[in-house]
C-alpha positions as CSV (number, residue, x, y, z in Angstrom):
1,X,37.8,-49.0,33.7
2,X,35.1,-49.7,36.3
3,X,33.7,-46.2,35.7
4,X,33.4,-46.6,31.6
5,X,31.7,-50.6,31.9
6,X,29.1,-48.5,33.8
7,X,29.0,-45.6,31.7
8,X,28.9,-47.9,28.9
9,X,26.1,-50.4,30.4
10,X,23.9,-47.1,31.3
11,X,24.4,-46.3,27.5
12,X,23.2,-49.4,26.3
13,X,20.5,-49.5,28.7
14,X,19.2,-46.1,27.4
15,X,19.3,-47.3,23.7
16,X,16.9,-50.6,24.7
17,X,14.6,-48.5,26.2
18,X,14.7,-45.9,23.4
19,X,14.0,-49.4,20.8
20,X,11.2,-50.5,22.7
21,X,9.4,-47.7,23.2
22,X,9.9,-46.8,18.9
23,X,8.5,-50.9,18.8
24,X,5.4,-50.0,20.8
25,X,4.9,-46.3,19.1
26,X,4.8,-48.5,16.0
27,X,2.6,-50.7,16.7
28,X,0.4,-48.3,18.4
29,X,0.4,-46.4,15.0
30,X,-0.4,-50.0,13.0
31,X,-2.8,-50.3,15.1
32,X,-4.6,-47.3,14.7
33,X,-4.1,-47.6,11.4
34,X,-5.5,-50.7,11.0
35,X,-8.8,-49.8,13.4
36,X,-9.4,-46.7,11.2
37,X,-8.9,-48.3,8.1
38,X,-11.5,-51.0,9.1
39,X,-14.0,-48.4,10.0
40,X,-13.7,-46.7,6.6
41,X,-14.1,-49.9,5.0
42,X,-17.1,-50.8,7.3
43,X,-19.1,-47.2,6.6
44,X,-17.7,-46.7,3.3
45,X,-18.9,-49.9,1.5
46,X,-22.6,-49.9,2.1
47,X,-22.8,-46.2,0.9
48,X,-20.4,-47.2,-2.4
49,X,-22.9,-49.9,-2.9
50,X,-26.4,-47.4,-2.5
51,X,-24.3,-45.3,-4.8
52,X,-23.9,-47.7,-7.6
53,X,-27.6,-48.8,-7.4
54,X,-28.4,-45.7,-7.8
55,X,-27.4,-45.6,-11.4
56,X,-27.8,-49.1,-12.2
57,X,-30.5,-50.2,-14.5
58,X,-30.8,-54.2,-13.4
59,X,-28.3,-55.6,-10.6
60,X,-28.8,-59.4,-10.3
61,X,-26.0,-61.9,-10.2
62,X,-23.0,-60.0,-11.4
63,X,-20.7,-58.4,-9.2
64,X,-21.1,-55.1,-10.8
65,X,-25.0,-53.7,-12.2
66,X,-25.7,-54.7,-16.0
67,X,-25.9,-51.1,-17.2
68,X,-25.9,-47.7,-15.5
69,X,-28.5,-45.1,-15.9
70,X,-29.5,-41.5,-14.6
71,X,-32.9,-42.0,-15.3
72,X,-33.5,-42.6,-11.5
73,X,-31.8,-39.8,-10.5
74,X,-33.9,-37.8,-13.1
75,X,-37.3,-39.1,-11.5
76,X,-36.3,-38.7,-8.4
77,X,-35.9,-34.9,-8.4
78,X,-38.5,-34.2,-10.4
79,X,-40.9,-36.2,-8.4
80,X,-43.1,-33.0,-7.0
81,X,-44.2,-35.6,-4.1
82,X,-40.4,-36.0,-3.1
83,X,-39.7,-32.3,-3.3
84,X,-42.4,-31.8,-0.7
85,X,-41.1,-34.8,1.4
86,X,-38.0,-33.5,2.1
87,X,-39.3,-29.4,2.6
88,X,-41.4,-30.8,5.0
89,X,-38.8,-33.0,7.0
90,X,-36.6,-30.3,6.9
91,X,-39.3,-27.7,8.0
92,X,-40.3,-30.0,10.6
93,X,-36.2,-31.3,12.0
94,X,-35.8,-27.3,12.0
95,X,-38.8,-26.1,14.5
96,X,-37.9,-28.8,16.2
97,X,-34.3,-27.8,16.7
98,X,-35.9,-24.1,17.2
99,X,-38.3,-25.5,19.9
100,X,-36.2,-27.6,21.8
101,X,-33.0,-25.0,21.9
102,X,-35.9,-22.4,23.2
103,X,-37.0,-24.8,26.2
104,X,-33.8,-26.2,27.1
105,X,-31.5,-23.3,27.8
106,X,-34.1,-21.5,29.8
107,X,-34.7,-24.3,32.2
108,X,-31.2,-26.0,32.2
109,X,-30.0,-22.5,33.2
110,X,-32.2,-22.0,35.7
111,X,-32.1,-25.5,37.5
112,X,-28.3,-24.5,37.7
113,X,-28.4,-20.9,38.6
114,X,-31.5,-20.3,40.4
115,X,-33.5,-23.1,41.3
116,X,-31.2,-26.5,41.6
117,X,-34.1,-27.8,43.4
118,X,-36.6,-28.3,39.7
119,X,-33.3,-29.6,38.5
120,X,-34.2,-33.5,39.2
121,X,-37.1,-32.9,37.4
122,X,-35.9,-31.6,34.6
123,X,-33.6,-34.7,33.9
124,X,-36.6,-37.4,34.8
125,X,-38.3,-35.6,31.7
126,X,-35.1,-35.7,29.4
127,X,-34.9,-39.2,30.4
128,X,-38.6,-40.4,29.4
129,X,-38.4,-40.3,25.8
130,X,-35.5,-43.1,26.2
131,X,-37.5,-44.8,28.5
132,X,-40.8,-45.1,26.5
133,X,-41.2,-46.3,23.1
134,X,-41.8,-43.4,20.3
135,X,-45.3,-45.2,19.7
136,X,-46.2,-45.3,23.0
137,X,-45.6,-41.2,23.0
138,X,-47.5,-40.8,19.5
139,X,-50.4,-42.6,21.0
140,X,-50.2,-40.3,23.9
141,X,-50.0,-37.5,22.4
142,X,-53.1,-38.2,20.1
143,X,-55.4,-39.2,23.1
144,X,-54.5,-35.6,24.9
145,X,-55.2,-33.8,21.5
146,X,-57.9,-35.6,21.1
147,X,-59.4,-34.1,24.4
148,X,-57.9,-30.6,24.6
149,X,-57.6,-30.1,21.1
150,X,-59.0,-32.4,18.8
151,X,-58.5,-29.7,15.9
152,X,-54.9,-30.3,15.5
153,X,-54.8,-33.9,15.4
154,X,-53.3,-35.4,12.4
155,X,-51.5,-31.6,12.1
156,X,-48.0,-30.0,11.4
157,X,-47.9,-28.8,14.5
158,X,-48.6,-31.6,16.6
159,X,-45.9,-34.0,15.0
160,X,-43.4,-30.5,15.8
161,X,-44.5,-30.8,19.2
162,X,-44.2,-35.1,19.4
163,X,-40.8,-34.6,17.7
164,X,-39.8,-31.7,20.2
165,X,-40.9,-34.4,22.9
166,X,-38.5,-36.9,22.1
167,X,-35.8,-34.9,20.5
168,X,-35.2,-33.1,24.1
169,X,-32.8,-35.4,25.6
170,X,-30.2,-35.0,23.0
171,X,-30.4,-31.2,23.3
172,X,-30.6,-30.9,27.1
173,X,-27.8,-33.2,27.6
174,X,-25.5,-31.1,25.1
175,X,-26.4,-27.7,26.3
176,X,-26.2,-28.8,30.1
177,X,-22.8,-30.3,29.6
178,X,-21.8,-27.0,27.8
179,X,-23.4,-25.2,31.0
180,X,-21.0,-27.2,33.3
181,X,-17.9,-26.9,31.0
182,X,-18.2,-23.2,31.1
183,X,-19.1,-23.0,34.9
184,X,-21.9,-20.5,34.2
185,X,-22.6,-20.4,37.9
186,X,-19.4,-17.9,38.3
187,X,-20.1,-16.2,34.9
188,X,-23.0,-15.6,35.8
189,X,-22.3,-14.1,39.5
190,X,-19.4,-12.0,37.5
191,X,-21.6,-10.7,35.1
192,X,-24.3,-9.8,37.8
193,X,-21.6,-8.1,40.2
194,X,-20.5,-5.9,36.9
195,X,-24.3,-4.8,37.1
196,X,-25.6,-6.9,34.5
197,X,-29.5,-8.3,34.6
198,X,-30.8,-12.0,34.5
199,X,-31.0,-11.4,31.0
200,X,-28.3,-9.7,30.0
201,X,-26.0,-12.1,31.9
202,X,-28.1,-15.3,30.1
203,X,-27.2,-13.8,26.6
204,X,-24.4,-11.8,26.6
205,X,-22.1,-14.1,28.7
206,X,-23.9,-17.9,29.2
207,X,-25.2,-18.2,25.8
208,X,-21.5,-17.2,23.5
209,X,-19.6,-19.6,26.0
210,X,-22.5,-22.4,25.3
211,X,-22.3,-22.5,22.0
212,X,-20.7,-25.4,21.0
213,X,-23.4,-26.6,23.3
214,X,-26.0,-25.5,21.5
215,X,-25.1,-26.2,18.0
216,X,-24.3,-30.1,18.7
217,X,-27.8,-30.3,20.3
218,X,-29.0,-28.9,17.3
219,X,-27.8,-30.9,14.6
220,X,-28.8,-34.0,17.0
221,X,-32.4,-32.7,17.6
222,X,-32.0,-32.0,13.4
223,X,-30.9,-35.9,12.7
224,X,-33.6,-37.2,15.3
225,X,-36.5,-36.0,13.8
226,X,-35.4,-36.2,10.5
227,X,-35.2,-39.8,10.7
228,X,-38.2,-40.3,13.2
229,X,-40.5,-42.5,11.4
230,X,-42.9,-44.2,14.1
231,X,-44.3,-40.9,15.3
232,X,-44.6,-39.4,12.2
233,X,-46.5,-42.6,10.7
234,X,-49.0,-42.0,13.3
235,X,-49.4,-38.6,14.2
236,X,-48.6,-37.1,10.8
237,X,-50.0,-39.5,8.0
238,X,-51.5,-36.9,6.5
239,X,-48.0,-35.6,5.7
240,X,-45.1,-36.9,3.5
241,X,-42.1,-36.7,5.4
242,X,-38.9,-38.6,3.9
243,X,-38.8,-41.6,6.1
244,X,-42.7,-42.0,5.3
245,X,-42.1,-41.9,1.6
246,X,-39.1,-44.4,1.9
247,X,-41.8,-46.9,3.7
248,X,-44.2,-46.4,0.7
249,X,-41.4,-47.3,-1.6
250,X,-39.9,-50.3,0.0
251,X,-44.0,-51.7,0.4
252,X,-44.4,-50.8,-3.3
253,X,-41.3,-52.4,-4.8
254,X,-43.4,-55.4,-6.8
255,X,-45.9,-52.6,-8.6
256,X,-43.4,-49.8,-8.9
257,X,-40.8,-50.1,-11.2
258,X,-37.1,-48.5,-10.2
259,X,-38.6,-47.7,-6.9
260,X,-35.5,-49.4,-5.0
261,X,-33.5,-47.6,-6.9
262,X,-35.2,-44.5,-6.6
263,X,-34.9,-45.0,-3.0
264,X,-31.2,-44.9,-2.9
265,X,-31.1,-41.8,-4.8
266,X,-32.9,-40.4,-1.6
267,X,-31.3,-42.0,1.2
268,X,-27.8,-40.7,-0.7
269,X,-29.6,-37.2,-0.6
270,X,-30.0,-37.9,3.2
271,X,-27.3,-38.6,4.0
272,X,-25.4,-35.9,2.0
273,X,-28.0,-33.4,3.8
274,X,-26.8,-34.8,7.0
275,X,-23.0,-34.8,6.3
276,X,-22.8,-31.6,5.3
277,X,-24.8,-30.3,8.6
278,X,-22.3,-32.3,10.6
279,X,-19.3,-30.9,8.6
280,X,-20.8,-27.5,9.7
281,X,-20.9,-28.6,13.4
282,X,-17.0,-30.0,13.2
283,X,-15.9,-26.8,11.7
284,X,-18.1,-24.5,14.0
285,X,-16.8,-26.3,17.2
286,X,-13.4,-26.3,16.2
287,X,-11.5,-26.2,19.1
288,X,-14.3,-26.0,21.4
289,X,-14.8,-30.0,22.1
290,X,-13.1,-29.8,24.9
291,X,-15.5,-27.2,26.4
292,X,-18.8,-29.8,26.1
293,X,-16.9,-31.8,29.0
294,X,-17.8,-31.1,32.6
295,X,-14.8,-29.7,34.5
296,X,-13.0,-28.5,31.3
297,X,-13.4,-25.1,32.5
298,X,-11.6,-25.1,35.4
299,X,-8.5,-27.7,34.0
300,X,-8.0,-24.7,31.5
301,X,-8.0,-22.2,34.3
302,X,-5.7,-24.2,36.2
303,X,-4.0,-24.8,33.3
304,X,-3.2,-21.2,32.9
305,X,-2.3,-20.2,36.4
């Protein structure tokens, strides 16, 4: 008798344990549910709402526009001025992504591999752009141009070079979190005990096992200067980027009529240009997240010993 109350108790013991812990899965998964549902809400909404202005033809005190129209969405992409805004921001948020892949890997690979000591260097100058104001870099940059090379002030090239300035950090960040993920250190003395060179060792064996690395710094170099508007205002005025244009239209919205509305039709165009670049990233690092985080490398070999 003794032996089944205790049998039994255990048994009932087992069976409260087993309902709270299905009590706090569930509200674990409400939880989540409701955290996720209220960040869809909260990024959602605002872009429903540039949507429907978009098409709207006059939006005052109803709930919903008066009338819908795609008149602006007409204008808008046949505007040749708006055509040339977004060639050139996408021109420029590309060479800059270009550039700043191009300077980072060579030196983040080197402060690692071959010289830690230019190493704290290298992070006080990914860390300057966050510690000086964009304007404060424009203005910068003009003064030095202005002395060295006064020719290319106000030029293409100079606004690639301020938007390669501050767009560094986010690449060098990715790329040397990729570097310490992958432990290129010992790929890199593997590859060169195989009888591979410098070279052949940086892109046959560092640069496929940085990749994730290297796209994610990418797209956020890509989104950086896309957006940039303080350096282009004053290094590029002579060019129409998208965020210069978007200025111009919200300063011009009492003598241009539709020019709100013409301006959600381009951020909507933005931020579709940007959504699909990130969907690209997602799908091209797809099961490689784990690799951008510092130690992953060795948890997986340990993993698989």
């Amino acid at each position: 008798m003794a032996v089944e109350a205790g049998s039994s108790a255990v048994t009932k013991s087992r069976a409260a344990a087993s309902v709270r812990s299905s009590d706090r899965k569930s509200v674990g998964r409400v939880g989540r549910a409701v955290f996720f549902g209220f960040a869809l809400f909260y990024f959602c909404v605002p872009m429903a709402a540039v949507l429907i202005y978009s098409f709207a033809t006059r939006w005052t005190a109803n709930v919903l526009p008066d009338g819908y129209t795609l008149d602006w969405w007409r204008a808008t992409l046949a505007d040749p001025r708006i055509q040339s805004a977004f060639f050139t921001s996408i021109s420029l948020a590309s060479l800059t992504a270009i550039l700043d892949i191009a300077v980072v890997v060579p030196a983040a690979y080197w402060s690692r591999v071959r010289n830690a000591r230019i190493r704290p260097v290298v992070e006080v100058a990914a860390a300057v752009p966050f510690a000086l104001p964009y304007v404060v870099i424009a203005f910068g940059l003009m003064q030095f141009s202005g002395v060295v090379a006064p020719q290319f002030q106000g030029t293409f090239p100079l606004l690639v070079a301020g938007h390669s300035a501050i767009a560094f950090p986010f690449v060098y960040w990715a790329v040397d979190g990729a570097m310490a993920a992958a432990g290129i250190e010992r790929l890199t003395e593997t590859a060169e005990a195989c009888g591979a060179s410098p070279y052949q060792a940086l892109m046959r064996v560092v640069l496929p096992n940085i990749s994730a690395g290297l796209v994610t710094g990418g797209l956020l170099s890509f989104a950086a200067s896309f957006g940039e508007f303080a350096m282009a205002q004053i290094i590029g005025r002579s060019l129409d980027t998208v965020p210069l244009w978007s200025a111009e239209m919200i300063r011009s919205y009492t003598d241009t009529a539709g020019s709100y509305n013409r301006l959600a039709v381009v951020t909507l165009l933005t931020f579709a240009v940007l959504f699909v670049l990130s969907a690209l990233v997602v799908y091209w690092n797809r099961g490689q997240t784990v690799r951008l985080l510092p130690g992953a490398g060795a948890s997986d070999q340990g993993g698989r010993q």
